[in-house]
N, C-alpha and C positions, 0 to 999 in steps of 0.2 A: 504493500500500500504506500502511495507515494501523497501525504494529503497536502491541501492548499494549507497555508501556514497564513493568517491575517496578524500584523503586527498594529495595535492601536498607539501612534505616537509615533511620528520617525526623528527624533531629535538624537543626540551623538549616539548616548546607550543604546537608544532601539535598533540607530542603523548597524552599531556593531553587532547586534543581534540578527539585523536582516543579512546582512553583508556576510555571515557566516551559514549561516541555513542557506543560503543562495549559491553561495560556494561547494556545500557538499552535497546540492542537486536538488533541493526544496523547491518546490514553487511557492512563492512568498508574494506578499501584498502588505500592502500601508495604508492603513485608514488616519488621515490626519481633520487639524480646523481646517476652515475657508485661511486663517490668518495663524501659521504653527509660531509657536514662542521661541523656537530653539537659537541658542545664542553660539555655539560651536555648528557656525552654519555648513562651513567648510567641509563638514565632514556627516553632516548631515541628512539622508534623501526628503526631506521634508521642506527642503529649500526649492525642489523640483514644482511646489504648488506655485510660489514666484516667480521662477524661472522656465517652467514649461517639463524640465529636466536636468537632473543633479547625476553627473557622477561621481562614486567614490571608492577608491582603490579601485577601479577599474569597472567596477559595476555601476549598471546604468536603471533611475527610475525615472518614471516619467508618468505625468499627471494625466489622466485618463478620466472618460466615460465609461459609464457601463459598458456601453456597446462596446469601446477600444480593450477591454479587460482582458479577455481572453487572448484578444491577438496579441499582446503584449507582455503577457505570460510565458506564449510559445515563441516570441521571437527573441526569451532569457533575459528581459526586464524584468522590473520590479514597477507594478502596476500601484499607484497614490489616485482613490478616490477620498475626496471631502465627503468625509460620513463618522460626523463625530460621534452619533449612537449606536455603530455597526449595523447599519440599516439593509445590510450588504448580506447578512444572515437572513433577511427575509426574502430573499430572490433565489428559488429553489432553482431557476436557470445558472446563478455563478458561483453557489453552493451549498454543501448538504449536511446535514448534522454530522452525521456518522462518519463523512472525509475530511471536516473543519477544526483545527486546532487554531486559538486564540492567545494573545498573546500583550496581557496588557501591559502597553508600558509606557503610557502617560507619566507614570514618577506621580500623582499627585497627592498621594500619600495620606489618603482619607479612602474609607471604605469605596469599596466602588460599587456600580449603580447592576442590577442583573442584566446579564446580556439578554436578547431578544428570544434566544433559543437556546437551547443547552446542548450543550457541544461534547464532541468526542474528549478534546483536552484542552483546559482554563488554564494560563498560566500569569500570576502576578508578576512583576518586578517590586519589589521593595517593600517601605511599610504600608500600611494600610488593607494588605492580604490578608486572608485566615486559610491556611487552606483547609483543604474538606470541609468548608461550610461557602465559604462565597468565589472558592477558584478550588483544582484538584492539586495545582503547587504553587511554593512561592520560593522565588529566588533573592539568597540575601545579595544588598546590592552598596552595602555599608562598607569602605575599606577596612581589612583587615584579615584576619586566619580567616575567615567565614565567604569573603567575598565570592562569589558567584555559586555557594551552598545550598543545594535543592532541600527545600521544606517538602514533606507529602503530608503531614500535619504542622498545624499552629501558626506561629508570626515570622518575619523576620526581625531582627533588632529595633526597638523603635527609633523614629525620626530626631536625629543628636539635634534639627534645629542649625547645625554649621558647616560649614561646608568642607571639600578635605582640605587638608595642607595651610597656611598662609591666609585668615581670614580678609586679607586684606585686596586677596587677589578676583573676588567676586564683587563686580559694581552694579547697583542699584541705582533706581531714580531715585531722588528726593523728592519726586513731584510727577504727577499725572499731567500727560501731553505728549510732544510729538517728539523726535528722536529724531536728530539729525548729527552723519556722522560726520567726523573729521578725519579717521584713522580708517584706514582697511585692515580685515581681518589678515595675520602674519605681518604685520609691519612693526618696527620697534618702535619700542614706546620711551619716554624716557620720566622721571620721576618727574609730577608736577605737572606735566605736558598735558594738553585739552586732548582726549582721546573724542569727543562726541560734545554734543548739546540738547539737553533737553528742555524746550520752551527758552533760550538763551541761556541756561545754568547751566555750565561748563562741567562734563565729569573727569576728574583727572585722572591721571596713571598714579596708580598709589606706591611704585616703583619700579625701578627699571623693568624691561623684558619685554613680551612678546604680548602683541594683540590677539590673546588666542580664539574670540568669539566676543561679537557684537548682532543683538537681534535687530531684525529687520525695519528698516524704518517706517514700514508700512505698519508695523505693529500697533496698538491703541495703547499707550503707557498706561500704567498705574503705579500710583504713589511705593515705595518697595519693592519694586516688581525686578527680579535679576535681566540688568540687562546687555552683559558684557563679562570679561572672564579676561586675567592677564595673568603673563605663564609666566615666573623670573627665570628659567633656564635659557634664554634667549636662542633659542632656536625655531627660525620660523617654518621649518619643513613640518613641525610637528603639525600644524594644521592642517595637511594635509593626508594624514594617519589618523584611523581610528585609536581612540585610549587606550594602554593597558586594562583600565577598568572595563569597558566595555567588552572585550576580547573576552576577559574573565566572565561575566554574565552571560555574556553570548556561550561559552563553554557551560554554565549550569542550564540554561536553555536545552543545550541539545542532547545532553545527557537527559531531563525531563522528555521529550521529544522520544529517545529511543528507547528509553524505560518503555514509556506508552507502546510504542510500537510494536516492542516485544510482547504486550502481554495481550495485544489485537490480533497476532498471527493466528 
């Protein structure tokens, strides 16, 4: 059985989650917003809803209609329909319970909402899962011993609330409005320096290094909202590489994935 794999959320984690299912021969899909949040756009397939089509390490997604789904499938893309409630589970033409494995990974770290239809296999990323009660697993997505560790019961760690590494390298708005930038994503940054603007208030680089992810400016701000990410190891190729982290999730992923498979044969 070779099933359709839906990923809900294409931001870094997800795509290093798609990016690896796709590689070892999955057929994969990305349910995102009309408007994705993702601020490590570079490396992201949910960029493709702005740009028509993202690729990343080689792999190609590309925003689709229903109708373009399937041909887009078979010609080894990674098909992005705007379908933030997996609405995509009710069209017994592009798939079926019993071949549909789910895969959420929004990150939003509050319970999530039931899918539409109940599926061969539910998979969480992070906190806000239970599994065997609102997904069948959940993958920890916390750094640490545990990172990318299949739950088949309970939680993963809860939400520390900070981000990894260096709190200082994650930039927020101080205010709802428009986002316009000044820096390209991989470009150095230097301590001080106006990396962007929100409504005229300057975000600076909180220190040297790399522009690692700036979200899009078409985005609608809100007041705290993460809108940018700077790396100090100054290296801007990293942009263009999926994260260790991710690679890691993506790895408890596909272990959950062949468990299942195994016990369908």
């Amino acid at each position: 059985m070779n099933p359709l794999i839906l990923i809900r959320g294409g931001g870094d984690l997800a795509s290093g989650v798609a990016l690896r299912l796709h590689r070892v021969g999955f057929q994969v899909a990305i349910l995102e917003l009309s408007a994705p949040l993702s601020v490590r756009r570079t490396v992201s397939f949910s960029e493709a809803v702005y740009e028509g089509a993202q690729t990343v390490e080689g792999v190609t997604s590309r925003l689709v209609s229903g109708d373009q789904f399937q041909v887009t499938l078979e010609a080894g893309e990674i098909p992005i329909l705007i379908d933030a409630n997996a609405n995509i589970l009710n069209n017994q033409f592009l798939t079926s319970p019993t071949s549909t494995f789910v895969i959420d990974a929004r990150l939003t770290k509050s319970q999530p909402e039931p899918l539409p239809v109940n599926v061969a296999l539910h998979i969480g990323l992070g906190p806000g899962f239970t599994a065997g009660e609102d997904c069948h697993a959940v993958i920890e997505t916390m750094r640490g011993h545990n990172l990318g560790r299949v739950y088949w019961e309970g939680q993963t760690a809860s939400d520390s609330r900070q981000p990894d590494g260096d709190k200082r390298r994650v930039l927020r708005s101080p205010m709802a409005g428009t986002l316009t930038p000044l820096k390209s994503i991989g470009e150095l940054c230097k301590e001080g320096e106006t990396i962007a603007t929100v409504n005229d208030t300057p975000i600076i680089a909180p220190f040297d290094g790399v522009l690692r992810g700036l979200i899009h400016p078409k985005v609608e701000i809100t007041e705290g909202m993460k809108i940018g990410d700077v790396d100090s190891r100054n290296d801007p190729n990293m942009v263009k590489f999926v994260s260790d982290k991710a690679l890691a999730i993506a790895g408890g992923v596909m272990e959950a994935v062949y468990v299942k498979l195994r016990e369908m044969e």
